[in-house]
PDB file of N, CA, C, O and CB in Angstrom:
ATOM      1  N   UNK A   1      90.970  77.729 119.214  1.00  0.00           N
ATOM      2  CA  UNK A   1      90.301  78.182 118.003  1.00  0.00           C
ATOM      3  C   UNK A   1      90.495  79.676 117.775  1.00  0.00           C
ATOM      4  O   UNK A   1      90.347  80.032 116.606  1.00  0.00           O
ATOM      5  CB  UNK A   1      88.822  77.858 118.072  1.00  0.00           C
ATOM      6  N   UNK A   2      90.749  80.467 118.521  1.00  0.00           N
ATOM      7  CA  UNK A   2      90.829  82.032 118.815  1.00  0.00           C
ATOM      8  C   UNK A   2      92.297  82.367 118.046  1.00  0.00           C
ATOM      9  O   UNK A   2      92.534  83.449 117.508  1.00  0.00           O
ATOM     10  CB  UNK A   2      90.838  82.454 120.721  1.00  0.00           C
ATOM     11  N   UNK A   3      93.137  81.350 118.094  1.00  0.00           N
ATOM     12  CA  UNK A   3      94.238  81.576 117.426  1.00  0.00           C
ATOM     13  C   UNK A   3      94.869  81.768 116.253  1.00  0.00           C
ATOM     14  O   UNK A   3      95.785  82.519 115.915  1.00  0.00           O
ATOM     15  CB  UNK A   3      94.601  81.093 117.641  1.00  0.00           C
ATOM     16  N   UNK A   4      94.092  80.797 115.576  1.00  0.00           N
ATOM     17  CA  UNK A   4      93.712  81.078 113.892  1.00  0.00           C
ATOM     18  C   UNK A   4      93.417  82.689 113.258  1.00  0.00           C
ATOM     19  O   UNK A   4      93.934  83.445 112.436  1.00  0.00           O
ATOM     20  CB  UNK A   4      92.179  80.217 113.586  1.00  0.00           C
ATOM     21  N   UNK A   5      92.194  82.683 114.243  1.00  0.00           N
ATOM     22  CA  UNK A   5      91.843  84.246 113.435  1.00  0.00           C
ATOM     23  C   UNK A   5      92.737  85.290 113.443  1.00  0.00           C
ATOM     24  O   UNK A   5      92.888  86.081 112.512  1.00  0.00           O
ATOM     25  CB  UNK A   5      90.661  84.989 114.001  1.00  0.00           C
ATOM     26  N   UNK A   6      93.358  85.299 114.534  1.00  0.00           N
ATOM     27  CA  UNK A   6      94.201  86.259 114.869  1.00  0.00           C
ATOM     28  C   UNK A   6      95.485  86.420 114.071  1.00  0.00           C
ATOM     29  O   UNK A   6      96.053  87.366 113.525  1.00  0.00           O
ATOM     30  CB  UNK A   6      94.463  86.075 116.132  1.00  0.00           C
ATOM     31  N   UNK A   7      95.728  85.060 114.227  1.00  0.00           N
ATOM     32  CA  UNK A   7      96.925  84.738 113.238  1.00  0.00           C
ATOM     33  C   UNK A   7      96.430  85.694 111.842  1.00  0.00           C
ATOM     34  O   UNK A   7      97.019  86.752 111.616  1.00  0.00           O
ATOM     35  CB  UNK A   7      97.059  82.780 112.857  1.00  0.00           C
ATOM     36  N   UNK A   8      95.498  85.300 111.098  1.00  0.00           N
ATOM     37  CA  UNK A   8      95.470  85.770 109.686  1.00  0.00           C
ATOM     38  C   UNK A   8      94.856  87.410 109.852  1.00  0.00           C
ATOM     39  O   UNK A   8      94.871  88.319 109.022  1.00  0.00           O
ATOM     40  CB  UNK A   8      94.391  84.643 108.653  1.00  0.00           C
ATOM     41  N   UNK A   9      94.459  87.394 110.898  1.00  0.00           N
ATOM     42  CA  UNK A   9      94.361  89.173 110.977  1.00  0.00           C
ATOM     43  C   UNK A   9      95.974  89.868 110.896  1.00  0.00           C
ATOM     44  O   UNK A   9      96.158  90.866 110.199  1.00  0.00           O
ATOM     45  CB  UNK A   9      93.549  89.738 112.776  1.00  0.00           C
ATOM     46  N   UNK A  10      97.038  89.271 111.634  1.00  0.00           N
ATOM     47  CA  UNK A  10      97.853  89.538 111.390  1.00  0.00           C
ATOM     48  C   UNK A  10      98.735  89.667 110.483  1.00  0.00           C
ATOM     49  O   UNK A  10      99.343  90.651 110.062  1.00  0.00           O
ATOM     50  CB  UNK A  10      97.963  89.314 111.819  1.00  0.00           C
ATOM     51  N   UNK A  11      98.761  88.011 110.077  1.00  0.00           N
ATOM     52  CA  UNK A  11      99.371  88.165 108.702  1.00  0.00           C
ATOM     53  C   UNK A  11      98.831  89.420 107.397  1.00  0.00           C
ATOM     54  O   UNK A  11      99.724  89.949 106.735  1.00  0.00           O
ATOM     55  CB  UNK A  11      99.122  86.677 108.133  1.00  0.00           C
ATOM     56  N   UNK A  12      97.287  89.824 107.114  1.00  0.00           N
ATOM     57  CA  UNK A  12      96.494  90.632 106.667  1.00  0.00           C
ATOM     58  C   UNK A  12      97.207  92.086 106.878  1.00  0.00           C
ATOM     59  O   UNK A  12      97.653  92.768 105.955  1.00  0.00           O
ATOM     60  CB  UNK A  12      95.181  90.393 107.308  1.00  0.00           C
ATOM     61  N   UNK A  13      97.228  92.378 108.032  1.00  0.00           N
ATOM     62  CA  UNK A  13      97.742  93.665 108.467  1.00  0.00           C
ATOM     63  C   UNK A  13      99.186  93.522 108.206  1.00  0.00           C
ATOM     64  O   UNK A  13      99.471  94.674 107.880  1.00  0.00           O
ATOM     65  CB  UNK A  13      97.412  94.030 109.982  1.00  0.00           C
ATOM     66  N   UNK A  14     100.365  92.787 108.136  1.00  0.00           N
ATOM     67  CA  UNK A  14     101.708  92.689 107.714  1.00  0.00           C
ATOM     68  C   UNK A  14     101.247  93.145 106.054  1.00  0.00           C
ATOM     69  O   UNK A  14     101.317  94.303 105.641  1.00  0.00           O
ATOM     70  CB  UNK A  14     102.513  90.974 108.040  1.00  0.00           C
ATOM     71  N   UNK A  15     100.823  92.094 105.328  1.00  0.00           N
ATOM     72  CA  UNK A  15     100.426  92.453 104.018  1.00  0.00           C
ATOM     73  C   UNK A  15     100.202  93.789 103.678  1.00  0.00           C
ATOM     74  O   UNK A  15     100.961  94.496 103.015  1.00  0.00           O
ATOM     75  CB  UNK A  15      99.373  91.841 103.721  1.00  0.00           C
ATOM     76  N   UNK A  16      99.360  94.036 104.058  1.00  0.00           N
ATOM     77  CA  UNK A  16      98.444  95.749 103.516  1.00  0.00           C
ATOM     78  C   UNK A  16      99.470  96.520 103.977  1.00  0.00           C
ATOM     79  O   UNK A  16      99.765  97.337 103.105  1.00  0.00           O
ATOM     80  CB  UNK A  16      96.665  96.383 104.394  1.00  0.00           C
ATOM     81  N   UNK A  17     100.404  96.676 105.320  1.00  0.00           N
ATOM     82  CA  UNK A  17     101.504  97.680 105.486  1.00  0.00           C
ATOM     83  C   UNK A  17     102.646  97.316 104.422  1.00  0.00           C
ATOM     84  O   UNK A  17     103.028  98.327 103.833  1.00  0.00           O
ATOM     85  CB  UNK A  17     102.100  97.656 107.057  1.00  0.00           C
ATOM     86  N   UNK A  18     103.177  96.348 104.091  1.00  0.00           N
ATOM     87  CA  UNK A  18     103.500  95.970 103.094  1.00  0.00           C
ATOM     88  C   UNK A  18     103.704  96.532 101.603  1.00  0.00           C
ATOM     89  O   UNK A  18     104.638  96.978 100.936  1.00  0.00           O
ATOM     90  CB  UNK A  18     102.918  95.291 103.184  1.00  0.00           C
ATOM     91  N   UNK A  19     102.421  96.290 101.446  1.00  0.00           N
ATOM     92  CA  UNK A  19     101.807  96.731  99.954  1.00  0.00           C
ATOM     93  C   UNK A  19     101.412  98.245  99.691  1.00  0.00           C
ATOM     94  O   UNK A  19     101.200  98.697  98.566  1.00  0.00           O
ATOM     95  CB  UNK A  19     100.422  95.912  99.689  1.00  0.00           C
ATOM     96  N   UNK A  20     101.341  98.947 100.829  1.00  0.00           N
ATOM     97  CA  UNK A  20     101.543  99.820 101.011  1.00  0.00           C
ATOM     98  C   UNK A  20     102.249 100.870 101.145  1.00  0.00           C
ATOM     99  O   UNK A  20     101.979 102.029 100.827  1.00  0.00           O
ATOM    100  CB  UNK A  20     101.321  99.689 101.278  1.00  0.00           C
ATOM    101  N   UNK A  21     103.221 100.412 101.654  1.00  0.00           N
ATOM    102  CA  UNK A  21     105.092 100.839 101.409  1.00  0.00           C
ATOM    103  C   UNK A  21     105.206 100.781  99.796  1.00  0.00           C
ATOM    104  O   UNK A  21     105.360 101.803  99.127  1.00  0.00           O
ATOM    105  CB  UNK A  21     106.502  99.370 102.233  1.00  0.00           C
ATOM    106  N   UNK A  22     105.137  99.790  99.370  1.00  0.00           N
ATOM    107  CA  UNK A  22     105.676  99.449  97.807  1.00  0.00           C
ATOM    108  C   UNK A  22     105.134 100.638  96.789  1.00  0.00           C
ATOM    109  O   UNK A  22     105.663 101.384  95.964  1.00  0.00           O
ATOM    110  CB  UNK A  22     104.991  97.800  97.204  1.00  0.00           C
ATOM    111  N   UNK A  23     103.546 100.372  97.385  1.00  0.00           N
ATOM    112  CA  UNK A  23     102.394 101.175  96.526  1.00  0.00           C
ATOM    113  C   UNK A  23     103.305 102.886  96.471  1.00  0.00           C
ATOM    114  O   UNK A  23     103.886 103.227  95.441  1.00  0.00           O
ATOM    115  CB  UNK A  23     100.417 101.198  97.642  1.00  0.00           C
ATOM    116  N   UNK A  24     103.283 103.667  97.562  1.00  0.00           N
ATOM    117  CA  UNK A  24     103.709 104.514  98.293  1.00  0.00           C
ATOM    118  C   UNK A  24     104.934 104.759  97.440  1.00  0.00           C
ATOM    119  O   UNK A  24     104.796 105.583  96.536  1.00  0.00           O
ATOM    120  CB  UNK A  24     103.814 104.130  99.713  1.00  0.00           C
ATOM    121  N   UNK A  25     105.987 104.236  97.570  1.00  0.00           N
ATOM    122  CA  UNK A  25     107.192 104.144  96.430  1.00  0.00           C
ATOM    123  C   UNK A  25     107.552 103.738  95.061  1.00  0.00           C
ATOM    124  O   UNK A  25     108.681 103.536  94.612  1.00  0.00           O
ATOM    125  CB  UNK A  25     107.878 103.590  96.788  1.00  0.00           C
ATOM    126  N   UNK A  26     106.433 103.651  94.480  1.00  0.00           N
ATOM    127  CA  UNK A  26     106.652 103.199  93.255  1.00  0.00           C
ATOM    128  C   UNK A  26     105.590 104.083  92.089  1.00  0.00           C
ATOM    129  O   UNK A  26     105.059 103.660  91.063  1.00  0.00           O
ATOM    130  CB  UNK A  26     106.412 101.558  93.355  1.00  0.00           C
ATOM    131  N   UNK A  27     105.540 105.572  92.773  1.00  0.00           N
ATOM    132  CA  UNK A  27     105.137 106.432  92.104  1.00  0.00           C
ATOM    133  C   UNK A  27     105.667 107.609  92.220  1.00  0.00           C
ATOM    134  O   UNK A  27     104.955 108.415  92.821  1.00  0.00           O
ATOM    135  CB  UNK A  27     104.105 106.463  92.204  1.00  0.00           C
ATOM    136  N   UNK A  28     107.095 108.149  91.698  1.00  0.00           N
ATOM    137  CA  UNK A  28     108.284 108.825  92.160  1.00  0.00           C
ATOM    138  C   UNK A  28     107.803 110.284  91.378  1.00  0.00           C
ATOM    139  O   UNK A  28     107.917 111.412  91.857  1.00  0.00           O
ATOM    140  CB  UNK A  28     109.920 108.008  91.645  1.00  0.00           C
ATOM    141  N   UNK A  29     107.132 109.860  89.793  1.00  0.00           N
ATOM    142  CA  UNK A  29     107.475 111.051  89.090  1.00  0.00           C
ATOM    143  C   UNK A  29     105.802 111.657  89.111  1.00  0.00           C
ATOM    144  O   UNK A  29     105.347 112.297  88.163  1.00  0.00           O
ATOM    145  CB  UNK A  29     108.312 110.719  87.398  1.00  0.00           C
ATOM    146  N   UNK A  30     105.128 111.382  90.162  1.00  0.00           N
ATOM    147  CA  UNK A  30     104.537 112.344  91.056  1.00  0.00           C
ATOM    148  C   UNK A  30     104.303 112.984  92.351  1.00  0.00           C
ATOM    149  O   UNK A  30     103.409 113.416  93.079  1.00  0.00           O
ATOM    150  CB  UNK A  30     103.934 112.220  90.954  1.00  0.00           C
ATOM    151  N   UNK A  31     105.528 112.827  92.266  1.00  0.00           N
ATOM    152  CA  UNK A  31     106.549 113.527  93.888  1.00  0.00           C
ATOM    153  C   UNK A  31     107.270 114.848  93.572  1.00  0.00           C
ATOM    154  O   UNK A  31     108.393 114.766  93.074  1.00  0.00           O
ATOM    155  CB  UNK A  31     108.116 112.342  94.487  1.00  0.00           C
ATOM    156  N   UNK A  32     106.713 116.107  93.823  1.00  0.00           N
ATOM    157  CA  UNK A  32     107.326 117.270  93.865  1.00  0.00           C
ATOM    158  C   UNK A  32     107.820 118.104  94.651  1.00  0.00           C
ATOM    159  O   UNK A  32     106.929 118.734  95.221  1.00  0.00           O
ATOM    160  CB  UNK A  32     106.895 117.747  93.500  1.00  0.00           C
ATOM    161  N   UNK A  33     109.362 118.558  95.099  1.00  0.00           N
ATOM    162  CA  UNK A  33     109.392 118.636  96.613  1.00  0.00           C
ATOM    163  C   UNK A  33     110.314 119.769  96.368  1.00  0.00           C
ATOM    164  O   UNK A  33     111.323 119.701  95.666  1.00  0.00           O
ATOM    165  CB  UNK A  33     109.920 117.251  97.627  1.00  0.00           C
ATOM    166  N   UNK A  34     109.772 121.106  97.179  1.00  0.00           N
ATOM    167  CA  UNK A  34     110.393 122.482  97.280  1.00  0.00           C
ATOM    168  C   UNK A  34     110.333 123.374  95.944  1.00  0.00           C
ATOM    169  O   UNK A  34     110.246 122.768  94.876  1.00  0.00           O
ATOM    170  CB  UNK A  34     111.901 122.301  97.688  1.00  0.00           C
ATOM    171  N   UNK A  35     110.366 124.495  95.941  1.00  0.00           N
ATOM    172  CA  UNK A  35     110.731 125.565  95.464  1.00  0.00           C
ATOM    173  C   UNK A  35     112.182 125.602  94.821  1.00  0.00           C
ATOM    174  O   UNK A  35     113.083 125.258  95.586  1.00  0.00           O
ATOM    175  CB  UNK A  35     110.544 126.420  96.439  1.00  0.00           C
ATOM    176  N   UNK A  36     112.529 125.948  93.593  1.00  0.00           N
ATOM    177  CA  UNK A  36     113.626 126.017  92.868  1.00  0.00           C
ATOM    178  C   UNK A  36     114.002 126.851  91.957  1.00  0.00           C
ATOM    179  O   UNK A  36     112.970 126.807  91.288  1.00  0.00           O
ATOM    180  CB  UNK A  36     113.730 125.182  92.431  1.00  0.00           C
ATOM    181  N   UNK A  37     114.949 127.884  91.167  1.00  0.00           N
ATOM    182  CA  UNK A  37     115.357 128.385  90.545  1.00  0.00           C
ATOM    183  C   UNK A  37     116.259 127.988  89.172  1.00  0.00           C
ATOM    184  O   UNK A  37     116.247 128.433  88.024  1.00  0.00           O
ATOM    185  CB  UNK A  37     115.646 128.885  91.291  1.00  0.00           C
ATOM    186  N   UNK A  38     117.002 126.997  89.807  1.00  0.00           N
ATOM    187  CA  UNK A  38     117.800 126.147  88.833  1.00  0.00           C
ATOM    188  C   UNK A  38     117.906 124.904  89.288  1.00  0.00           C
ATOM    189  O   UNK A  38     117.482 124.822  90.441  1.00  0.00           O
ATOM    190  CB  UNK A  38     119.126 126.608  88.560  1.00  0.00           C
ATOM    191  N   UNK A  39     118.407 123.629  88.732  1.00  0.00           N
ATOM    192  CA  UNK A  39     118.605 122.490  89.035  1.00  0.00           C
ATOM    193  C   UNK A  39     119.549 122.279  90.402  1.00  0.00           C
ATOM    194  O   UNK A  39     119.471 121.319  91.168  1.00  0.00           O
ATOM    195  CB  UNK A  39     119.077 121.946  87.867  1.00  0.00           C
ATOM    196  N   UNK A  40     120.351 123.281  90.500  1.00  0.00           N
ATOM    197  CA  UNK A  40     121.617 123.126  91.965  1.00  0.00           C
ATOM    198  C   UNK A  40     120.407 123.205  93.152  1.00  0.00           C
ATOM    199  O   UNK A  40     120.539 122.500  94.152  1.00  0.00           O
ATOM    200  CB  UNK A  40     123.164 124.905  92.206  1.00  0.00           C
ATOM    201  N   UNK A  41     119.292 124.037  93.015  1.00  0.00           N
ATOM    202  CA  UNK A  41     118.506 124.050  94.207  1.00  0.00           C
ATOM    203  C   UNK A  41     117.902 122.813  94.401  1.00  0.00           C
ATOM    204  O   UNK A  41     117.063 122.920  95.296  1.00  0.00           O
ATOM    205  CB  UNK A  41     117.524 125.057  94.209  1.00  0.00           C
ATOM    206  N   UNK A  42     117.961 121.718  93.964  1.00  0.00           N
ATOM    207  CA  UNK A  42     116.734 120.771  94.035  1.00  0.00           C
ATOM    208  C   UNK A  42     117.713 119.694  94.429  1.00  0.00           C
ATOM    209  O   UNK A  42     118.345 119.127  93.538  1.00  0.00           O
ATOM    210  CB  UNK A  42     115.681 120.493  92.552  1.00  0.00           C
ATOM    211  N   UNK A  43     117.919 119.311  95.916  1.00  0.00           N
ATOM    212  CA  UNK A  43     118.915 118.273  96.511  1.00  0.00           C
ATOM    213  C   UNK A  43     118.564 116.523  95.935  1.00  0.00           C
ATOM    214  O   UNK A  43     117.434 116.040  96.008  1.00  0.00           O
ATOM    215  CB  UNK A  43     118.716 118.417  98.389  1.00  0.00           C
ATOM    216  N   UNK A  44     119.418 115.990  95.544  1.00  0.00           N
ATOM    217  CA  UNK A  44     119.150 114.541  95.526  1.00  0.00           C
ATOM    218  C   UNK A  44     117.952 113.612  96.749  1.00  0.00           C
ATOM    219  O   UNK A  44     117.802 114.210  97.815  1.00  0.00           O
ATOM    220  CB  UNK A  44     120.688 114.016  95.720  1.00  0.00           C
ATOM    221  N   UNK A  45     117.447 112.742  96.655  1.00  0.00           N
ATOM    222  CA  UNK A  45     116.590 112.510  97.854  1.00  0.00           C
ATOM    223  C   UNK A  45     116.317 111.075  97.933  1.00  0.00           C
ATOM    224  O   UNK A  45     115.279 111.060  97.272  1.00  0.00           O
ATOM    225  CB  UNK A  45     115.258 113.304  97.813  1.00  0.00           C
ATOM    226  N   UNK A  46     116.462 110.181  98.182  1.00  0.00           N
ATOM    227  CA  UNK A  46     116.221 108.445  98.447  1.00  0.00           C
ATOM    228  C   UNK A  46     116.596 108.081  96.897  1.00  0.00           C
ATOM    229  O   UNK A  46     115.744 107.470  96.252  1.00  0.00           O
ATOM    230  CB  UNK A  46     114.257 107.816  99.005  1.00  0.00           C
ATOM    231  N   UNK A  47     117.729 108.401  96.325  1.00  0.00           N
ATOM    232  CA  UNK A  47     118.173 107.791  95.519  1.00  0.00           C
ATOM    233  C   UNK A  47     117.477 108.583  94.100  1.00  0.00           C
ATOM    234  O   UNK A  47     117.151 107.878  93.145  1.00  0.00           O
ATOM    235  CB  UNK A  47     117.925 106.322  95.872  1.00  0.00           C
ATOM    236  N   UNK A  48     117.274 110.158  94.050  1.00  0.00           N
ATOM    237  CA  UNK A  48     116.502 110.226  92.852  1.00  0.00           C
ATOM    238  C   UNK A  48     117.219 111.610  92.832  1.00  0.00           C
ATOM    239  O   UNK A  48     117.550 112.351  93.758  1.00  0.00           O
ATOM    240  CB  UNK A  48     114.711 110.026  92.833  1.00  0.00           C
ATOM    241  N   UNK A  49     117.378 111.740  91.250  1.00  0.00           N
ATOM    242  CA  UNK A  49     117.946 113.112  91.157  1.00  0.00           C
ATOM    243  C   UNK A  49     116.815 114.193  90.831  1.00  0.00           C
ATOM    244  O   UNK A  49     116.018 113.654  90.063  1.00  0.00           O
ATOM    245  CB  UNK A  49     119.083 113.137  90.017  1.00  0.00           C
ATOM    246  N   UNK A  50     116.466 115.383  91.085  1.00  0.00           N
ATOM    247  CA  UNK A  50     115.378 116.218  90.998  1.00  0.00           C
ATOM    248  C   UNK A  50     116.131 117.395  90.409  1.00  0.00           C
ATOM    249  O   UNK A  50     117.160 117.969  90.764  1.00  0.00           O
ATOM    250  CB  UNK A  50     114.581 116.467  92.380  1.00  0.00           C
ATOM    251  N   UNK A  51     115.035 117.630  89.082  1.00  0.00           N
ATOM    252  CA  UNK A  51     115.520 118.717  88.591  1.00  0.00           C
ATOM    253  C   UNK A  51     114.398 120.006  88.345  1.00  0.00           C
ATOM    254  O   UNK A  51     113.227 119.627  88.326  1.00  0.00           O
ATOM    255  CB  UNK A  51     116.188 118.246  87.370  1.00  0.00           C
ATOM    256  N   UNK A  52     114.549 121.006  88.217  1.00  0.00           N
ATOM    257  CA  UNK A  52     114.008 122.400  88.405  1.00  0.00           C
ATOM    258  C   UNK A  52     113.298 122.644  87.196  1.00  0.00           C
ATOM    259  O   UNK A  52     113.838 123.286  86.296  1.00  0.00           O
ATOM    260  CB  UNK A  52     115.093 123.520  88.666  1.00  0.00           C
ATOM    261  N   UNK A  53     111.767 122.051  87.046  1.00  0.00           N
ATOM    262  CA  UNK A  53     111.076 122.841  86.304  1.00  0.00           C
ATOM    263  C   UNK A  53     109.742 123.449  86.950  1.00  0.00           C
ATOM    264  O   UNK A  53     109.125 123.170  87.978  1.00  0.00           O
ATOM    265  CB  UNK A  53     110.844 122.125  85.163  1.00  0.00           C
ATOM    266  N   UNK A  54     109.508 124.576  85.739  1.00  0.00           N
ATOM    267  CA  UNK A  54     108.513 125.705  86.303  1.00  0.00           C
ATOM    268  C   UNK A  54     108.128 125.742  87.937  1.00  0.00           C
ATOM    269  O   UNK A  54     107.054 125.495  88.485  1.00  0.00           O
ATOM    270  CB  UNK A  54     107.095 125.505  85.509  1.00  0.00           C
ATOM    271  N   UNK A  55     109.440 126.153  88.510  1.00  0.00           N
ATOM    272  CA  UNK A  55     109.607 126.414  89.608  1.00  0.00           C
ATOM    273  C   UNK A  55     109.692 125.487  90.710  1.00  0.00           C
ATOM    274  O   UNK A  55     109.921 125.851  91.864  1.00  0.00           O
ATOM    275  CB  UNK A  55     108.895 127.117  89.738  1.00  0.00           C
ATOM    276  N   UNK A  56     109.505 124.273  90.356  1.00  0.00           N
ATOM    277  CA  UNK A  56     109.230 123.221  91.295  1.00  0.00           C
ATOM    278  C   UNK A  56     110.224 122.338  90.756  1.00  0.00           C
ATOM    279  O   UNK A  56     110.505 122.300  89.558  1.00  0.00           O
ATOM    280  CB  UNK A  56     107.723 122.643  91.369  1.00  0.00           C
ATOM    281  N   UNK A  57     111.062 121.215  92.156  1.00  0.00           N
ATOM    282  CA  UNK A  57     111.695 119.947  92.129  1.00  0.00           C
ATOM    283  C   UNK A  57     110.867 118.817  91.224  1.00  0.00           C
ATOM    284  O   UNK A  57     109.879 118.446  91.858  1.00  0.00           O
ATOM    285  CB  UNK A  57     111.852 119.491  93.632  1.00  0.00           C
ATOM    286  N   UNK A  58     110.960 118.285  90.173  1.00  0.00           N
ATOM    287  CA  UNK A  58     110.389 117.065  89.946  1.00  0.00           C
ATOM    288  C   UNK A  58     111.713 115.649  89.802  1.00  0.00           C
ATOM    289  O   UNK A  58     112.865 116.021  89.576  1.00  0.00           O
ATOM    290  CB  UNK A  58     109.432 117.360  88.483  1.00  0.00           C
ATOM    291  N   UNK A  59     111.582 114.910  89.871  1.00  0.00           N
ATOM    292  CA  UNK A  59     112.196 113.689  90.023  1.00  0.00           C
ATOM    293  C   UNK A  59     112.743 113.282  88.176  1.00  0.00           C
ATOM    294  O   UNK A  59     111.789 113.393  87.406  1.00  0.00           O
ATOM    295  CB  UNK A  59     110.898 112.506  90.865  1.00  0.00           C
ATOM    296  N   UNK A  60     113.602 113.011  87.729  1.00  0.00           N
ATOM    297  CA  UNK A  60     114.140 112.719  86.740  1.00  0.00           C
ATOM    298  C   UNK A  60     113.590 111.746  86.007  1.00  0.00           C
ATOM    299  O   UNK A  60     114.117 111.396  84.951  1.00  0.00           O
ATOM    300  CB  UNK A  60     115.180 112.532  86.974  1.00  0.00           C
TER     301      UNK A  60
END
């Protein structure tokens, strides 16, 4: 009987890390990363191009 619960605690905790990842990545264009001058300063990053306004990297 001990096995059940555990089971769906687990499955629970797979889920929420899960949904969490997704959650986590699927809000890009409030991600601002480094200090910049012009667009050449602001490196590409997990697939997103970042460009240089009012001083800061924002995501395209």
């Amino acid at each position: 009987m001990a096995k059940t619960p555990k089971l769906v605690y687990v499955l629970i905790l797979f889920l929420s890390i899960i949904f969490s990842i997704i959650v986590s990545n699927s809000f890009p264009d409030k991600i601002f990363i480094g200090d910049c001058k012009t667009d050449k300063d602001c490196k590409p990053k997990r697939g997103v191009n970042f460009r240089c306004r009012k001083g800061k990297c924002y995501p395209r």
